[in-house]
SERO-376625 format. One record per residue: residue number from 1; x, y, z of N, C-alpha, C, CB in turn. Coordinates in Angstrom, 3 decimals. Atoms other than C-alpha are relative to their C-alpha. Glycine has a CB too. Layout:
<rs>
@i: NUM; nX: X; nY: Y; nZ: Z; caX: X; caY: Y; caZ: Z; cX: X; cY: Y; cZ: Z; cbX: X; cbY: Y; cbZ: Z
...
</rs>
This chain:
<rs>
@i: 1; nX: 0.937; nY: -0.849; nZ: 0.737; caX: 39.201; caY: -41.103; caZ: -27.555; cX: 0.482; cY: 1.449; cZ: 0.045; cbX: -1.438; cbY: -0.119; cbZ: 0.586
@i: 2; nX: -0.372; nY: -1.475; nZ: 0.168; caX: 40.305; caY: -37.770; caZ: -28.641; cX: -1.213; cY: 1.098; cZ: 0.525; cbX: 0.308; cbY: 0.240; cbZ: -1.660
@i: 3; nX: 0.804; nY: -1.643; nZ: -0.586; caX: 38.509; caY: -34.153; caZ: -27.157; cX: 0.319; cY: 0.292; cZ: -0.547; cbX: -0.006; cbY: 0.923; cbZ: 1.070
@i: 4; nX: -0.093; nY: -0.976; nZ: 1.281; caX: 37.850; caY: -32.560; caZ: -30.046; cX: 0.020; cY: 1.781; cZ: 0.229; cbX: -1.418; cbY: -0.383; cbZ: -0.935
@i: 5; nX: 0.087; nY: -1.693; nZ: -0.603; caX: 37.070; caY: -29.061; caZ: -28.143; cX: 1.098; cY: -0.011; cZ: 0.912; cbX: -1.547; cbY: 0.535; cbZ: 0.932
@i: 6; nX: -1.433; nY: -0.304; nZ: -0.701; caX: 40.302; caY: -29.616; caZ: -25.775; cX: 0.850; cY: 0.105; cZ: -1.152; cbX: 0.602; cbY: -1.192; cbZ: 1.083
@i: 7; nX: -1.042; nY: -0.593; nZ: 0.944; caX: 42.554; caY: -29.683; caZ: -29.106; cX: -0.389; cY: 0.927; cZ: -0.834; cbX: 0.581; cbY: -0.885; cbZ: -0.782
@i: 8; nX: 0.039; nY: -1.380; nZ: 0.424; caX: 40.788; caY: -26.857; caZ: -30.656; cX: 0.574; cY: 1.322; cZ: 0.598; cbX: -1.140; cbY: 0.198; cbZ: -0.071
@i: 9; nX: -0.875; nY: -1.246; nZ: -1.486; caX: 41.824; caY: -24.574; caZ: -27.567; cX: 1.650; cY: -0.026; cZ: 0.350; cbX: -0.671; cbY: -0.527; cbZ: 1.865
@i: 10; nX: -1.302; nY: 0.583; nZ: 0.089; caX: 44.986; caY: -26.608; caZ: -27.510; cX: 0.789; cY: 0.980; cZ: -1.188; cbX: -0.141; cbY: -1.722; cbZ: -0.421
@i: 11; nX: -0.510; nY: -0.981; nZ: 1.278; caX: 45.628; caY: -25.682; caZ: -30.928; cX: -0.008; cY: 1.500; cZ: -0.279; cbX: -0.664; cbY: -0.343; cbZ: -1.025
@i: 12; nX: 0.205; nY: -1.118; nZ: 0.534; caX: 44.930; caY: -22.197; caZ: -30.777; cX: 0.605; cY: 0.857; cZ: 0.795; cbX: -1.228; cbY: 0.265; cbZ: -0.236
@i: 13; nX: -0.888; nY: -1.148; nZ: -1.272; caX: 46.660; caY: -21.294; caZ: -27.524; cX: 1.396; cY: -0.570; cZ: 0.034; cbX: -0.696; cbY: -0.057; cbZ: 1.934
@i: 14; nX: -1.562; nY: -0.027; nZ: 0.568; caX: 49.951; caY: -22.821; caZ: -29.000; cX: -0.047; cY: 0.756; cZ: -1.332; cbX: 0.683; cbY: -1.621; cbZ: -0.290
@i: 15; nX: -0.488; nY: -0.722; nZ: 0.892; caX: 49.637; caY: -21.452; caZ: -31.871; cX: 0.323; cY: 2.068; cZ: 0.035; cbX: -0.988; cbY: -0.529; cbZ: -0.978
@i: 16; nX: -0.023; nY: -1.482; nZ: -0.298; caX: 49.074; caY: -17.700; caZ: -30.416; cX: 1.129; cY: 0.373; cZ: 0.750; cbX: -1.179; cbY: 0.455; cbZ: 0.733
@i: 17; nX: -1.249; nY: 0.330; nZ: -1.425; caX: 51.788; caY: -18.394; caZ: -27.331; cX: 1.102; cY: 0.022; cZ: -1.186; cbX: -0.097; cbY: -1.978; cbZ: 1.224
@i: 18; nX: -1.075; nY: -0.547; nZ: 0.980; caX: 54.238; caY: -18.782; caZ: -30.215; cX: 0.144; cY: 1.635; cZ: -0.692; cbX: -0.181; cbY: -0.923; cbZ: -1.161
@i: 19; nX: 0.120; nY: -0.799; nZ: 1.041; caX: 53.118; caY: -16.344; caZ: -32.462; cX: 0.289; cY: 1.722; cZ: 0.735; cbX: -1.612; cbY: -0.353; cbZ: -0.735
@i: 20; nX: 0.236; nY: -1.311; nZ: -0.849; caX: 52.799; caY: -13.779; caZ: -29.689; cX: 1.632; cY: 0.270; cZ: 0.887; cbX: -1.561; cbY: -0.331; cbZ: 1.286
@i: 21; nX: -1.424; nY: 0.141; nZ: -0.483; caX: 56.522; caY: -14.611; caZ: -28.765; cX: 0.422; cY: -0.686; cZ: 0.982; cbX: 0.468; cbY: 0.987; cbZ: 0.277
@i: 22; nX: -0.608; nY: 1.393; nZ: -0.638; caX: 56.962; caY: -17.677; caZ: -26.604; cX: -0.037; cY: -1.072; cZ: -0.200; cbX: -0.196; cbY: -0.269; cbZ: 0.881
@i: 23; nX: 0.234; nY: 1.516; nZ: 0.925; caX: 57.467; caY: -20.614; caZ: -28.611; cX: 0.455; cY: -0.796; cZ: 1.350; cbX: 1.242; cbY: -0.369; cbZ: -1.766
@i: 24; nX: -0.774; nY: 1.194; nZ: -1.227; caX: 59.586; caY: -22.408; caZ: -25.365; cX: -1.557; cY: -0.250; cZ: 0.980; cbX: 1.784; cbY: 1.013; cbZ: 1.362
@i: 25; nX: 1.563; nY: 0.500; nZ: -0.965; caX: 55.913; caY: -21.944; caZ: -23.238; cX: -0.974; cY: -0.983; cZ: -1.252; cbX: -1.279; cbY: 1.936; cbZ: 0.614
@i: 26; nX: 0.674; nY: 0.516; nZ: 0.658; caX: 54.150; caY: -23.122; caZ: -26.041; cX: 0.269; cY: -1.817; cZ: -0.431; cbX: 0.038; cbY: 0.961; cbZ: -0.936
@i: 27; nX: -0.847; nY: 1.370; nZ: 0.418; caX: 56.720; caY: -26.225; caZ: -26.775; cX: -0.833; cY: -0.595; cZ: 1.520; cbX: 2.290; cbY: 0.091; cbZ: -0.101
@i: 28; nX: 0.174; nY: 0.740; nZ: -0.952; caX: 56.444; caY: -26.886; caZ: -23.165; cX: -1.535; cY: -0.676; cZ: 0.509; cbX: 0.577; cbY: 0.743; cbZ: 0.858
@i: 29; nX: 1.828; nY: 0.420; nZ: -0.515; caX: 52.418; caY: -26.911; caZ: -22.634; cX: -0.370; cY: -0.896; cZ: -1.059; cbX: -1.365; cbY: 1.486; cbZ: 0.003
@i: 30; nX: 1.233; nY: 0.026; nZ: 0.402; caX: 50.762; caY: -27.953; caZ: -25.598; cX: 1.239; cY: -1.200; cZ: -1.184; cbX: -1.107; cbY: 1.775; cbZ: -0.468
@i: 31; nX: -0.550; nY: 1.153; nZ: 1.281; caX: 54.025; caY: -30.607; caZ: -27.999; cX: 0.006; cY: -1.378; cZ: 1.305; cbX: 2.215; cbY: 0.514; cbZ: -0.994
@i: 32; nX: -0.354; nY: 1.267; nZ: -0.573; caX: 54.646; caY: -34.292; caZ: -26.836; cX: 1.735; cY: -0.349; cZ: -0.732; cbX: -1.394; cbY: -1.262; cbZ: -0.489
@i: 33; nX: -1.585; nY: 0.541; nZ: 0.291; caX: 57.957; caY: -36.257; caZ: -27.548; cX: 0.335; cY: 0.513; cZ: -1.014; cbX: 0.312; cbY: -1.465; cbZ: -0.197
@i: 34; nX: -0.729; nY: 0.134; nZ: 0.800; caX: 58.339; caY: -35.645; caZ: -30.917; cX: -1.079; cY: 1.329; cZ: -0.571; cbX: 0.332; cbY: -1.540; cbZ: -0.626
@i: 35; nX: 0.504; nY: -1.420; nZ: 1.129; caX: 57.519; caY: -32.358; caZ: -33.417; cX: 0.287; cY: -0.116; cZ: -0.974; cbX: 0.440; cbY: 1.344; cbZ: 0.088
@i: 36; nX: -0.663; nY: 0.467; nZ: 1.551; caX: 57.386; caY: -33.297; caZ: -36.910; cX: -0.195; cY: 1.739; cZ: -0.499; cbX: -1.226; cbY: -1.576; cbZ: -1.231
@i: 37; nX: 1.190; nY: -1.567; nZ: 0.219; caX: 56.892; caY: -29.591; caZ: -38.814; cX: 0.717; cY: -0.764; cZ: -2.208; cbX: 1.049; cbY: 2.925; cbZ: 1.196
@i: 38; nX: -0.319; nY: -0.399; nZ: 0.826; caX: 56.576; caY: -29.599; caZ: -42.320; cX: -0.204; cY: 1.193; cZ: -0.894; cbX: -0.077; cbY: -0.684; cbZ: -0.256
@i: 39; nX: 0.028; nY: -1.245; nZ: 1.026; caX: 56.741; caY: -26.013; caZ: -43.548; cX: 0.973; cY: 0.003; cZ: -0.427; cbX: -0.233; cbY: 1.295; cbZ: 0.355
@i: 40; nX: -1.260; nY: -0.216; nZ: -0.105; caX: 60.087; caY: -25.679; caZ: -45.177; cX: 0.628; cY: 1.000; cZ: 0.043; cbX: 0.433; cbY: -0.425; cbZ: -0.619
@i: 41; nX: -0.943; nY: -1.184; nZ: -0.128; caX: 60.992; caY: -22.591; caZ: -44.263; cX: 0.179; cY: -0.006; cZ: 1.694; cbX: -0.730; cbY: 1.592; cbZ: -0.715
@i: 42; nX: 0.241; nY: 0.077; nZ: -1.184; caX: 60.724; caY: -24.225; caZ: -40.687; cX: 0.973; cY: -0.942; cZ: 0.402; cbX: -1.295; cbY: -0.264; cbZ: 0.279
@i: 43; nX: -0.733; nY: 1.305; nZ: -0.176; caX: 63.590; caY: -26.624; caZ: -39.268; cX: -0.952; cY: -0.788; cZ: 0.672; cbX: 1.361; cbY: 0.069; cbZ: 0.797
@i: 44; nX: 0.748; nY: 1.135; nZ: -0.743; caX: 62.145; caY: -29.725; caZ: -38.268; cX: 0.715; cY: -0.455; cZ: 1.460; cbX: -0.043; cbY: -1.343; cbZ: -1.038
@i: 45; nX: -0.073; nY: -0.888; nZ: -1.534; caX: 61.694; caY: -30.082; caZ: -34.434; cX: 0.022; cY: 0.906; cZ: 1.160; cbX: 0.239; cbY: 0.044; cbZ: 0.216
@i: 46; nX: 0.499; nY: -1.540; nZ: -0.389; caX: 60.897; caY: -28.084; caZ: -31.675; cX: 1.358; cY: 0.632; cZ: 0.312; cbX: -1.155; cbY: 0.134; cbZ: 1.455
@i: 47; nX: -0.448; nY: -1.679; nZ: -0.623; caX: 63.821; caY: -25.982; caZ: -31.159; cX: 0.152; cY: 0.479; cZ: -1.293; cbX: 1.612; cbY: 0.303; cbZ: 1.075
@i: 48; nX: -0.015; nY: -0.892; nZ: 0.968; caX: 63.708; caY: -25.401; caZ: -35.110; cX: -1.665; cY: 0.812; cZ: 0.150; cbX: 0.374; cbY: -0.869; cbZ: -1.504
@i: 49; nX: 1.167; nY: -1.433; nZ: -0.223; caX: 60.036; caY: -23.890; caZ: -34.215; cX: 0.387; cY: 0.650; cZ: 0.980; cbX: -1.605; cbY: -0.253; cbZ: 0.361
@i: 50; nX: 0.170; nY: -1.368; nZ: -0.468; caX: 61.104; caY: -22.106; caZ: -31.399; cX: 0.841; cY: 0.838; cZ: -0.292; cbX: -0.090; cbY: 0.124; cbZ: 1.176
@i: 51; nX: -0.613; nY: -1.369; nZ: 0.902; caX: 64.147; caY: -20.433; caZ: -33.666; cX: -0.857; cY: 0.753; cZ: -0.074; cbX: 0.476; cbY: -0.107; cbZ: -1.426
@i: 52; nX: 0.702; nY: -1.110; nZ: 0.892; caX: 61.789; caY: -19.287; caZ: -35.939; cX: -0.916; cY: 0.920; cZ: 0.501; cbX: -0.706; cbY: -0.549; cbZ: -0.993
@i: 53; nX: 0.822; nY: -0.989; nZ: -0.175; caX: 59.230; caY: -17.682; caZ: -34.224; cX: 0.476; cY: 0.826; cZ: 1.458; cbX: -1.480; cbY: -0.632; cbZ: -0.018
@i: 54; nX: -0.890; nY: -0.972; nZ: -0.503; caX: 61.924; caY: -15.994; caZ: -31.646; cX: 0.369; cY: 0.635; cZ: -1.066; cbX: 1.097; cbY: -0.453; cbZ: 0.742
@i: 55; nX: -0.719; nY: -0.970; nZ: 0.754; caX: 63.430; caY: -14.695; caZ: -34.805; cX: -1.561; cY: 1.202; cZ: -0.558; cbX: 1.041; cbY: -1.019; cbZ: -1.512
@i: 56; nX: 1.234; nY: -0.426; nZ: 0.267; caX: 59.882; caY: -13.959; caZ: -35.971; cX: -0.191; cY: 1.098; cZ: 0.880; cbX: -0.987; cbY: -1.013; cbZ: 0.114
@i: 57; nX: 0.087; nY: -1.001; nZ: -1.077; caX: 59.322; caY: -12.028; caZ: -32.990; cX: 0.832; cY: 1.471; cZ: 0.017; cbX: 0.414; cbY: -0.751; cbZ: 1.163
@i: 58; nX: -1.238; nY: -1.511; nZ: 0.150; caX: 62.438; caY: -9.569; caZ: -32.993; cX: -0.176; cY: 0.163; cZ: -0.967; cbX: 1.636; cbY: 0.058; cbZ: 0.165
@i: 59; nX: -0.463; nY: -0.619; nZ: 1.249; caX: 62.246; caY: -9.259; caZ: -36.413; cX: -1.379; cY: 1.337; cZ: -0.251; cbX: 0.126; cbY: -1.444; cbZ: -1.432
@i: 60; nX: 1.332; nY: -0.708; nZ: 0.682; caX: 58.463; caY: -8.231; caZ: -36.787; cX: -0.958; cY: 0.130; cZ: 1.268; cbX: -0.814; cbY: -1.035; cbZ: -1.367
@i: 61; nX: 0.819; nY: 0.013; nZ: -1.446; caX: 56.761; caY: -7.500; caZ: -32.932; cX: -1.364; cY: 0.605; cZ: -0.404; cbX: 0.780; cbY: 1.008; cbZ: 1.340
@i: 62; nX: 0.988; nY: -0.405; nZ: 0.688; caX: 54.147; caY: -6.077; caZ: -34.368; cX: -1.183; cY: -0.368; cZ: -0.839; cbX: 0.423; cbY: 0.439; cbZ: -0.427
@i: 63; nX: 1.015; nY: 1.018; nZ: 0.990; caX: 52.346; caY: -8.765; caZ: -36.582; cX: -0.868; cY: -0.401; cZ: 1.060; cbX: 0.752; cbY: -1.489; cbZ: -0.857
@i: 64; nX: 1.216; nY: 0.091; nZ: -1.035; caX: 48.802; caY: -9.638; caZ: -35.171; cX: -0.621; cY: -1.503; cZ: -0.755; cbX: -1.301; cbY: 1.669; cbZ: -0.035
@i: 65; nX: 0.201; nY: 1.137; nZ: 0.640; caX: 47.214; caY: -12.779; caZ: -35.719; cX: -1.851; cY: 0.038; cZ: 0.299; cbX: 1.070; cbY: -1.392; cbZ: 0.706
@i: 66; nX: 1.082; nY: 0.129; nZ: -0.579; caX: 43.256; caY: -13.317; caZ: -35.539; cX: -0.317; cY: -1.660; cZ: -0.650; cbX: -1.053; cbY: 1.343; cbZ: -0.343
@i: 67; nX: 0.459; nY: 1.208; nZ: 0.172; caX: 41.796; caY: -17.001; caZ: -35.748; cX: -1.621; cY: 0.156; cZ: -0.356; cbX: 0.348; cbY: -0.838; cbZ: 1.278
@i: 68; nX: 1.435; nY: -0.078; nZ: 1.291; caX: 38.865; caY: -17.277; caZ: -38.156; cX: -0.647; cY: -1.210; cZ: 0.263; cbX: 0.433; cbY: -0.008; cbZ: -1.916
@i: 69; nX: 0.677; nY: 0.992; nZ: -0.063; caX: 38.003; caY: -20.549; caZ: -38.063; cX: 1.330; cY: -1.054; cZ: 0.701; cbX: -0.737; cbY: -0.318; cbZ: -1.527
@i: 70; nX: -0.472; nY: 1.314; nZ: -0.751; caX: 38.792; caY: -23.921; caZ: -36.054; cX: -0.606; cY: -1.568; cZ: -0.067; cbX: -0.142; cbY: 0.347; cbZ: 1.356
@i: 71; nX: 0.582; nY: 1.539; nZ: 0.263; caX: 38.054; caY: -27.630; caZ: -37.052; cX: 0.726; cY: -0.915; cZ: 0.399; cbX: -0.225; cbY: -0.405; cbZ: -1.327
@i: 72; nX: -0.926; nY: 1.255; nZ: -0.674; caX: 38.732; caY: -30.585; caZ: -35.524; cX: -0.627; cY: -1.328; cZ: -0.371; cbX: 0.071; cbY: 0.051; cbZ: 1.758
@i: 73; nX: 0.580; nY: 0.884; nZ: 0.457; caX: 38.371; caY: -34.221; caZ: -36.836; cX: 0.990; cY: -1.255; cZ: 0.514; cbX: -0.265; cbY: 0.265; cbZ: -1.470
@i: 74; nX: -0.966; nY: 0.908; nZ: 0.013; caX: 40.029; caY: -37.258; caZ: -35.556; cX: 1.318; cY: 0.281; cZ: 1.149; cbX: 0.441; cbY: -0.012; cbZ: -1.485
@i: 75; nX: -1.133; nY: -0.846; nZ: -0.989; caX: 43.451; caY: -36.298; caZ: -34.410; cX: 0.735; cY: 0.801; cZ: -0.739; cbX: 1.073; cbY: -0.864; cbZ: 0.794
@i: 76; nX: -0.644; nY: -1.332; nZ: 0.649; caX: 43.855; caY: -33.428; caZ: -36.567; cX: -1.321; cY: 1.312; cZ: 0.485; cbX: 0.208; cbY: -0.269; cbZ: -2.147
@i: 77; nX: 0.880; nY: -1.774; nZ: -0.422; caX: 42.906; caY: -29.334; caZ: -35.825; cX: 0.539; cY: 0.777; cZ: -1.035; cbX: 0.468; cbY: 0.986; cbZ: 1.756
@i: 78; nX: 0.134; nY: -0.995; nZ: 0.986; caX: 42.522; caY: -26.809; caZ: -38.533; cX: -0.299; cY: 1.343; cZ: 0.016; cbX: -0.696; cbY: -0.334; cbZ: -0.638
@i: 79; nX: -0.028; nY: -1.680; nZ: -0.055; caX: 43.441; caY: -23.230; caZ: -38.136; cX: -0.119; cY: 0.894; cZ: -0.882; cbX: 0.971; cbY: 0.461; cbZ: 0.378
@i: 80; nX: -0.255; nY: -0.710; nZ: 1.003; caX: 42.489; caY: -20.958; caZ: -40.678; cX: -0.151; cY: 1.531; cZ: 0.792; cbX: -0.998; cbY: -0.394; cbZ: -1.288
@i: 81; nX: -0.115; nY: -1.342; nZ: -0.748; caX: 43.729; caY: -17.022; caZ: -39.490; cX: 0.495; cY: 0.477; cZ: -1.086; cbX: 0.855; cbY: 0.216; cbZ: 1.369
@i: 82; nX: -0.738; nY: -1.462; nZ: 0.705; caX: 44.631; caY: -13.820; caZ: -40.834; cX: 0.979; cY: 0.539; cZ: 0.733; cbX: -0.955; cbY: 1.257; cbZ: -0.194
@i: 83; nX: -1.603; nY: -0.710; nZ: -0.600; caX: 47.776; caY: -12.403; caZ: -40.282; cX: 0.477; cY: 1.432; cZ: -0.385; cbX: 1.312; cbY: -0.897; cbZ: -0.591
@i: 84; nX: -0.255; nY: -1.533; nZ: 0.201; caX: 48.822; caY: -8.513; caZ: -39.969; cX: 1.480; cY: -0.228; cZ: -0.036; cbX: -0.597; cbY: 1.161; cbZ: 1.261
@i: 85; nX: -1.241; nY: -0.556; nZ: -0.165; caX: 52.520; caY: -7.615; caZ: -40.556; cX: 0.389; cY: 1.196; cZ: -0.206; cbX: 0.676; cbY: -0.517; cbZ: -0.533
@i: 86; nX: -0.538; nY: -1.508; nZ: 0.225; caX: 54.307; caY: -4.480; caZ: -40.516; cX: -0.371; cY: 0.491; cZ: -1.502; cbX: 1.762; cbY: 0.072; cbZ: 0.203
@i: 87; nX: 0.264; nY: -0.622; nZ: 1.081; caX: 53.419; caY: -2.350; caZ: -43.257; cX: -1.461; cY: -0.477; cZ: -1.122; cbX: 1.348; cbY: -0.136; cbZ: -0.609
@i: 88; nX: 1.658; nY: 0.305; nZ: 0.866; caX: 49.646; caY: -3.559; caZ: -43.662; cX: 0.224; cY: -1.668; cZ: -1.090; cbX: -0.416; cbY: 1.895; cbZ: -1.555
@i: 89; nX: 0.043; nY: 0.916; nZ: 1.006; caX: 51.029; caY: -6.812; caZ: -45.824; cX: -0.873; cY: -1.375; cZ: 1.113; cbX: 1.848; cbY: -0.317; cbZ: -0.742
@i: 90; nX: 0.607; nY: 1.464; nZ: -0.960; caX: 48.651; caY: -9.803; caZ: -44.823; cX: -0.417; cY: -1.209; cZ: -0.379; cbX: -1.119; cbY: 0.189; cbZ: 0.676
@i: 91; nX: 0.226; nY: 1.588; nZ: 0.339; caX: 48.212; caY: -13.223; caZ: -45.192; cX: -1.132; cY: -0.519; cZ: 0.461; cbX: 1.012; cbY: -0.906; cbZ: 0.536
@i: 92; nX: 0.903; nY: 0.701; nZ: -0.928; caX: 45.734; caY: -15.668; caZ: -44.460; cX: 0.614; cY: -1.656; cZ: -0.480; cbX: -1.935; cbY: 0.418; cbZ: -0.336
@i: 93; nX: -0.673; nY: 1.382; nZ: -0.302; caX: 46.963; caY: -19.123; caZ: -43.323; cX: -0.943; cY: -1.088; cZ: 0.200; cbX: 0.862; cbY: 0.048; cbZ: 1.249
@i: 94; nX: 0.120; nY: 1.543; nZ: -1.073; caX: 45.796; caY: -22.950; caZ: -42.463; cX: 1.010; cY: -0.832; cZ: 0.344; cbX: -0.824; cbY: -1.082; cbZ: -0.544
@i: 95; nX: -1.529; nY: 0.759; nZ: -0.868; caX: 47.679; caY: -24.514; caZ: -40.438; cX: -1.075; cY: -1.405; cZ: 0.451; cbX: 0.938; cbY: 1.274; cbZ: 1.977
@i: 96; nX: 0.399; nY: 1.289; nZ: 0.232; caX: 46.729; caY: -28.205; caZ: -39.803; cX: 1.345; cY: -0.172; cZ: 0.918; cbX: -0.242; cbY: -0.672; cbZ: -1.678
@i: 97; nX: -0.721; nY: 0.601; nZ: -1.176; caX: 47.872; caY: -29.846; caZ: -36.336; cX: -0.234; cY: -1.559; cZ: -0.033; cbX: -0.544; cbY: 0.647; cbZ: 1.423
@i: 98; nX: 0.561; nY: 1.652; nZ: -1.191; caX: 47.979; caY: -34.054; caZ: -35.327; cX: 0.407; cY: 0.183; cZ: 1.155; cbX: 0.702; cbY: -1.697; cbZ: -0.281
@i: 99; nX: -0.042; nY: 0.247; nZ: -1.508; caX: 47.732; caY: -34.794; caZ: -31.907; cX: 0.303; cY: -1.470; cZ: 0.149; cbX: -1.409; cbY: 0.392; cbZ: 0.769
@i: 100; nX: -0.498; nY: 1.740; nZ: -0.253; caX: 49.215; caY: -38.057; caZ: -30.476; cX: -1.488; cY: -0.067; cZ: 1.030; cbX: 2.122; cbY: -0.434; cbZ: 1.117
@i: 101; nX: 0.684; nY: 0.977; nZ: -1.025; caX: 47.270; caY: -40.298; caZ: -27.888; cX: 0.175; cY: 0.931; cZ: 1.297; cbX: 0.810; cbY: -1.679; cbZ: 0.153
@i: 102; nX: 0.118; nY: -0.539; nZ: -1.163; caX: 47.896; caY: -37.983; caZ: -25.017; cX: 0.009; cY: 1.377; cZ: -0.100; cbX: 0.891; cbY: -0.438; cbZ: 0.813
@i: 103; nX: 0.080; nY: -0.867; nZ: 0.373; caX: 46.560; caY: -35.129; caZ: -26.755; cX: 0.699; cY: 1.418; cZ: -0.062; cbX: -0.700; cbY: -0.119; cbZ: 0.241
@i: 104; nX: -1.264; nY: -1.155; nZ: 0.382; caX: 49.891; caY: -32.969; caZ: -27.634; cX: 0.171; cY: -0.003; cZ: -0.729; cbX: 1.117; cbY: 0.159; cbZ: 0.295
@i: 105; nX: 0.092; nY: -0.124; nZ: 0.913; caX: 50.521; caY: -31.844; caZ: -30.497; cX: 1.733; cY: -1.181; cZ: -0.678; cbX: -0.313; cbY: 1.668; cbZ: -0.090
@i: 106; nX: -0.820; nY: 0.443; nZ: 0.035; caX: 53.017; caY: -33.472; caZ: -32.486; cX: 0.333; cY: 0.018; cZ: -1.960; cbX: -0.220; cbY: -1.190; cbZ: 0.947
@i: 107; nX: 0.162; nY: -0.100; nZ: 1.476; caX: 52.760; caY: -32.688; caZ: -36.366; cX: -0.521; cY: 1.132; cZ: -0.450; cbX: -0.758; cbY: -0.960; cbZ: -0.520
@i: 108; nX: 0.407; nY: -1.837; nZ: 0.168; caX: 52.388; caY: -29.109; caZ: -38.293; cX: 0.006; cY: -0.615; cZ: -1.434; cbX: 1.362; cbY: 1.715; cbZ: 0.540
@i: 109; nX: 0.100; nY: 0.105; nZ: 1.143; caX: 51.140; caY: -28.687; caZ: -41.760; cX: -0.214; cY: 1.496; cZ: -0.023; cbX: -0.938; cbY: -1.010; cbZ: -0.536
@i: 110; nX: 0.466; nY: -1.373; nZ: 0.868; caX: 50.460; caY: -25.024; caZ: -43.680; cX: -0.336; cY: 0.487; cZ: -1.138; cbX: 0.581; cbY: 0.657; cbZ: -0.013
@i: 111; nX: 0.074; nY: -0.578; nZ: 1.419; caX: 49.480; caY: -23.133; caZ: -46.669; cX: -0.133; cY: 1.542; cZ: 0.514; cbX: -1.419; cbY: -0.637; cbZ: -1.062
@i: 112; nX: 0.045; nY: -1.853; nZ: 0.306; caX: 49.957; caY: -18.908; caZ: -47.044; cX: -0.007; cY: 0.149; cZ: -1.039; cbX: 1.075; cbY: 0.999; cbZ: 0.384
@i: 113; nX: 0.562; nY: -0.830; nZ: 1.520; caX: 48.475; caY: -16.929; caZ: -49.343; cX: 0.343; cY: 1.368; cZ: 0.529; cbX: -1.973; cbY: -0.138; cbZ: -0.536
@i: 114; nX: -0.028; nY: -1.853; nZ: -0.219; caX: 49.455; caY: -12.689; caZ: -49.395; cX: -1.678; cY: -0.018; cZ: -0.558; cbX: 1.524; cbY: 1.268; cbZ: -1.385
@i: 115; nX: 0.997; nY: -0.805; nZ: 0.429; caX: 46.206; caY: -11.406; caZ: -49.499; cX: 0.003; cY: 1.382; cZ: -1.039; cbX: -0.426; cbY: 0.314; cbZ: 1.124
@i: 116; nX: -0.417; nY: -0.969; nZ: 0.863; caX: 46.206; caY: -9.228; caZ: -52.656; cX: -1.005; cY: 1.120; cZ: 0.084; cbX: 0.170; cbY: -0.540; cbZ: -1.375
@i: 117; nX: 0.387; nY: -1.890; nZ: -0.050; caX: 45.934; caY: -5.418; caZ: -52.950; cX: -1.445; cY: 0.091; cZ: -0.563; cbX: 1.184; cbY: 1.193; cbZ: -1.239
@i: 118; nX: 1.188; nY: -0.087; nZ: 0.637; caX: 42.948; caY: -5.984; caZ: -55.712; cX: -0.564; cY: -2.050; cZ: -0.387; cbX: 0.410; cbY: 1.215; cbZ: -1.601
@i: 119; nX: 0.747; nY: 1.158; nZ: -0.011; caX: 40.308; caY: -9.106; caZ: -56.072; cX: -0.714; cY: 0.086; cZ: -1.454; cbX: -1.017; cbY: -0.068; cbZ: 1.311
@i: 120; nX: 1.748; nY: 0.054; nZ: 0.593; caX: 37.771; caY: -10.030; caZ: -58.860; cX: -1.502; cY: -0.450; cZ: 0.646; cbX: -0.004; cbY: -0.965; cbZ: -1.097
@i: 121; nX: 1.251; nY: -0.120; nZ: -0.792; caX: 35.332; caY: -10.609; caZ: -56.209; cX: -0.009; cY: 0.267; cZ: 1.052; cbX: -0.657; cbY: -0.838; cbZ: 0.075
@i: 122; nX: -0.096; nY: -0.963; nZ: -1.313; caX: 33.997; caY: -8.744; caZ: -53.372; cX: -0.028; cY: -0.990; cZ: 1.563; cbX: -1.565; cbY: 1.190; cbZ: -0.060
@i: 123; nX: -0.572; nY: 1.005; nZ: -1.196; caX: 35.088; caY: -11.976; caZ: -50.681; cX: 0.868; cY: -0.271; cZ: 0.625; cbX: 0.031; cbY: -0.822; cbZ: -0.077
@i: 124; nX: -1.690; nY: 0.120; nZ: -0.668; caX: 37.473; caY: -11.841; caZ: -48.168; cX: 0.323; cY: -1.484; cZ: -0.064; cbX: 0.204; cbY: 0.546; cbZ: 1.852
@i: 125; nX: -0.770; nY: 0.869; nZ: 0.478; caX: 39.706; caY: -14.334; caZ: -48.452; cX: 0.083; cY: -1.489; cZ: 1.645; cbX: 1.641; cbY: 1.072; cbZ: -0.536
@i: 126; nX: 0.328; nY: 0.367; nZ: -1.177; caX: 38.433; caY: -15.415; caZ: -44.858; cX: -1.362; cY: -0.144; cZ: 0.708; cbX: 0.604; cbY: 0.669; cbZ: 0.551
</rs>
């Protein structure tokens, strides 16, 4: 039986542990055997996530992440956050985790949107 509130926390303290610049702590606590990722600007497996968000890191130390919302159903978790980068440009993301049987993560999904300069309605995008 899956803990739906252990992989929300799961999910949110790997995804920050990366994001915040230690993908290798994050690999080590919170993946199991195998790391599928499909973003494609992401190699598949974990040492193509912890490239990227080491390169991520040096490139842009500065990007901030806040977590908006968190859903969990089954053996998937649903991150939707806003993202700061250098020069005010920001995104807002979902990210979509599975969890195996011994609740580690083991599967990445995403969608980004740039949050644009002007809206036709007065709703953040979050």
């Amino acid at each position: 039986m899956m803990n739906l509130e252990t992989n929300k926390r799961n999910a949110i303290a790997f995804y920050r542990t990366a994001y915040l610049g230690n993908p290798k702590l994050a690999i080590e606590m919170y993946v199991g055997k195998e790391y599928i990722q499909h973003n494609p600007a992401v190699a598949n497996g974990t040492q193509g996530f912890i490239d990227y968000f080491e390169r991520m890191q040096k490139e842009y130390p500065e990007k901030s992440i806040e977590f908006v919302r968190c859903i969990a159903e089954g053996d998937l978790v649903a991150l939707h956050t806003h993202q700061v980068w250098p020069g005010n440009d920001q995104y807002v993301t979902m990210d979509f985790f599975r969890f195996d049987t011994n609740g580690k993560i083991c599967e990445h999904w995403d969608a980004i949107q740039q949050i644009p300069e002007k809206s036709e309605n007065p709703n953040t995008m979050y």
